[in-house]
N, C-alpha and C positions, 0 to 999 in steps of 0.2 A: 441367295436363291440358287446361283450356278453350282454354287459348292455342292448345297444340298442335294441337284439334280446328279450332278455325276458321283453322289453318294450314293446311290443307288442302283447309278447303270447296270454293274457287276451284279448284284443281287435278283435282278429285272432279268439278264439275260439269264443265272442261273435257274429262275424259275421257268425260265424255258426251256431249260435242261427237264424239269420236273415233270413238267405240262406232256413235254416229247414222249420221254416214259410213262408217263399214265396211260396216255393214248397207246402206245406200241402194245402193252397190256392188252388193254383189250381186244385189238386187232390179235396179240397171240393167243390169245384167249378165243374168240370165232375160229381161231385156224388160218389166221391171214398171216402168213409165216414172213411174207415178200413185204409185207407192211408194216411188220412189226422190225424184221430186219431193218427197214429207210426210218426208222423212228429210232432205232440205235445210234446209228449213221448219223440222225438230227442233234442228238442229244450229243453226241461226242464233239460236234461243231458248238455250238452252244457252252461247251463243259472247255471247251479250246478258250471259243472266247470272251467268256467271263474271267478268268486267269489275265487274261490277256488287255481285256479293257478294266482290272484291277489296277494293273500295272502300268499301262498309260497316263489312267489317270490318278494314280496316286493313290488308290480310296480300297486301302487295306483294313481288314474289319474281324474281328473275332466272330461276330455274328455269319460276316461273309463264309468265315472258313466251314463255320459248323454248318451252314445253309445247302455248300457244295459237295459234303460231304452226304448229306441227306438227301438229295438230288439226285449222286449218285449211286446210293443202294436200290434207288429205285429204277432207276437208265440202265447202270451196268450190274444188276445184283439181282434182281423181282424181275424182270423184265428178260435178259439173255435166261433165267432157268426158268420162266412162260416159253420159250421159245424152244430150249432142249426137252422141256416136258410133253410138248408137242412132236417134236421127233422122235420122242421113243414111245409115241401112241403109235406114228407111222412105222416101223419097226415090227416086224412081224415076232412074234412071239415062239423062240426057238422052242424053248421046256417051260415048266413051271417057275423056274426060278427066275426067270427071264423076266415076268411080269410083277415082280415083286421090287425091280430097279427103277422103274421110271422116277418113282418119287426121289432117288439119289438126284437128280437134275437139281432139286433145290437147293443142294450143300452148297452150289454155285452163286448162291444170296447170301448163305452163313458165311463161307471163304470170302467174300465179297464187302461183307458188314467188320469181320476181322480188319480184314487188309484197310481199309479207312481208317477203321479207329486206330489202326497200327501207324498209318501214315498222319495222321493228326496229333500226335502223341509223340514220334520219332522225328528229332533235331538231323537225324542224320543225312534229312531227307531234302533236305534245301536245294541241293543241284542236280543230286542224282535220284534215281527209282531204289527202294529195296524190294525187290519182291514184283512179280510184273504188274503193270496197271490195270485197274479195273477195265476202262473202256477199252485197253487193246486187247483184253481177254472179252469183251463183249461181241467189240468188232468182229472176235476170230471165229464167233457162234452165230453171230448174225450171219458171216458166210455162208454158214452150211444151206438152210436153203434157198440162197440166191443160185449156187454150185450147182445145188440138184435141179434149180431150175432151170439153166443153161447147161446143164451136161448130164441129161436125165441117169446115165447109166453109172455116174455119182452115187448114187440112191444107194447101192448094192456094200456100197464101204460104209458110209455114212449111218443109212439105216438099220444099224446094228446093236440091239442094246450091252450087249459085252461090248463093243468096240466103244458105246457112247458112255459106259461105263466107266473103260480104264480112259477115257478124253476128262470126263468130269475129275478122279483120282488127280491126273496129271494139273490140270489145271487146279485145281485147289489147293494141290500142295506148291506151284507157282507162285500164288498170289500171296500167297503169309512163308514163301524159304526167304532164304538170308542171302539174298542173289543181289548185287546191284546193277544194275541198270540204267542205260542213255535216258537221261530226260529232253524231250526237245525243247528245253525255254534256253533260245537263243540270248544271251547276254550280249554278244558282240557277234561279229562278220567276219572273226579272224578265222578264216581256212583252216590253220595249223591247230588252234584249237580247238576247234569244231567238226575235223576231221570224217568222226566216225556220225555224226548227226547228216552230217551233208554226203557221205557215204550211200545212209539208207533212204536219205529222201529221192537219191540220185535211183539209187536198184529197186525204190517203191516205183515211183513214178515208168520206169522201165518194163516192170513185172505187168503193172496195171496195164497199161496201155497194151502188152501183147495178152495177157491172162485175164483181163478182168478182174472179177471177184475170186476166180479161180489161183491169185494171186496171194489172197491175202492169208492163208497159211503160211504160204513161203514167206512172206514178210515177218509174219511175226517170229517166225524159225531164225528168219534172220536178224532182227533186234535184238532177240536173246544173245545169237550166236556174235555178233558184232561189239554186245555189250560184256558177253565173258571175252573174247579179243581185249578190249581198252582195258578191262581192271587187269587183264595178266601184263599186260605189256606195264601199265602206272600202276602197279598196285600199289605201291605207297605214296602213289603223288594223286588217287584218286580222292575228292573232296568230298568230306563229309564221312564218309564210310569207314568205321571202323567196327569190328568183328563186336559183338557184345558180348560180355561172361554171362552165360544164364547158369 
């Protein structure tokens, strides 16, 4: 009977990965941008730890894998482009052509639905990221209107559909490049190992506390920047990563 309970824990919490998203939905969906952003926020806690209470307790599942993966197309994939597609209603409408982008917001569910099946599929992905992660490309869009809500005059960069435009480009083509990237699943406590993970938890936690949300741009500018640092410096002693012949 204990077995069977913590066979499920992982799967329980990621449906509250699922749940979190539905909900943020429809909050982006009315326009509640501030509520659908904390239902991102939810869902990547949630998407933390079911990984994490997989691995405690042992209770690794194929089922598990596909579950979290479908969990999160709908958290970090449907859910962050409800929430870009609302920004670029708020966007004034420079010319004609202008209003004919909003619909791009949702390539950010297609690049989204790739990069899973990409990561379900690639061996090389056991330690490290290839390609940046869903929810920290989630996280980095739920920012926006937390941003504009504490520093109203945000609004005038943000609220731009060319600018929201080439954001969507950039970040799509992120999520499925052949980038690799810090994963934070600590295996050990060794400093010298863990170097550059204990690096950005140190300069997150620093950012946040004086920037807030207004933070989390530069964090993610810097995971990238930190995780192209460690493969230059190991490039042959990083694990798992090896270039593919397409």
């Amino acid at each position: 009977m204990k077995k069977r309970v913590k066979k499920h824990v992982p799967n329980a919490i990621t449906c509250c990965n699922l749940f979190s998203g539905c909900v943020g939905i429809v909050f982006a969906v009315q326009g509640d941008l501030i509520k659908g952003a904390y239902a991102i926020f939810l869902a990547a806690i949630f998407d933390f730890f079911d990984g994490f209470a997989a691995r405690v307790l042992k209770s690794f599942s194929g089922i598990g894998k596909d579950l979290d993966s479908l969990a999160d197309v709908v958290s970090f994939g449907v859910l962050p482009s409800a929430i870009l597609y609302q920004l670029f209603l708020q966007a004034p409408q420079i010319d004609k052509v202008s209003q004919f982008l909003n619909f791009s917001a949702f390539l950010i569910a297609v690049f989204s639905m790739l990069r899973l099946a990409k990561f379900n599929s690639d061996t090389r992905q056991a330690e490290i990221f290839i390609g940046l992660p869903t929810p920290a490309n989630s996280i980095l869009i739920a920012s926006f209107p937390l941003i504009i809500d504490q520093h109203p005059a945000a609004a005038q960069y943000i609220l731009n559909p060319y600018v929201l435009t080439a954001f969507v480009a950039v970040m799509c083509t992120l999520l499925v490049a052949e980038l690799p990237l810090i994963s934070l699943k600590f295996k050990n406590a060794d400093f010298n190992k863990n170097i550059y993970r204990y690096l950005l938890l140190l300069f997150s936690a620093i950012l946040i506390l004086f920037f807030k949300f207004a933070a989390v741009p530069v964090i993610i500018f810097l995971y990238i920047a930190l995780s192209i640092v460690q493969f230059k410096i190991a490039k042959d002693d990083t694990p798992g990563f090896q270039k593919r012949n397409v």
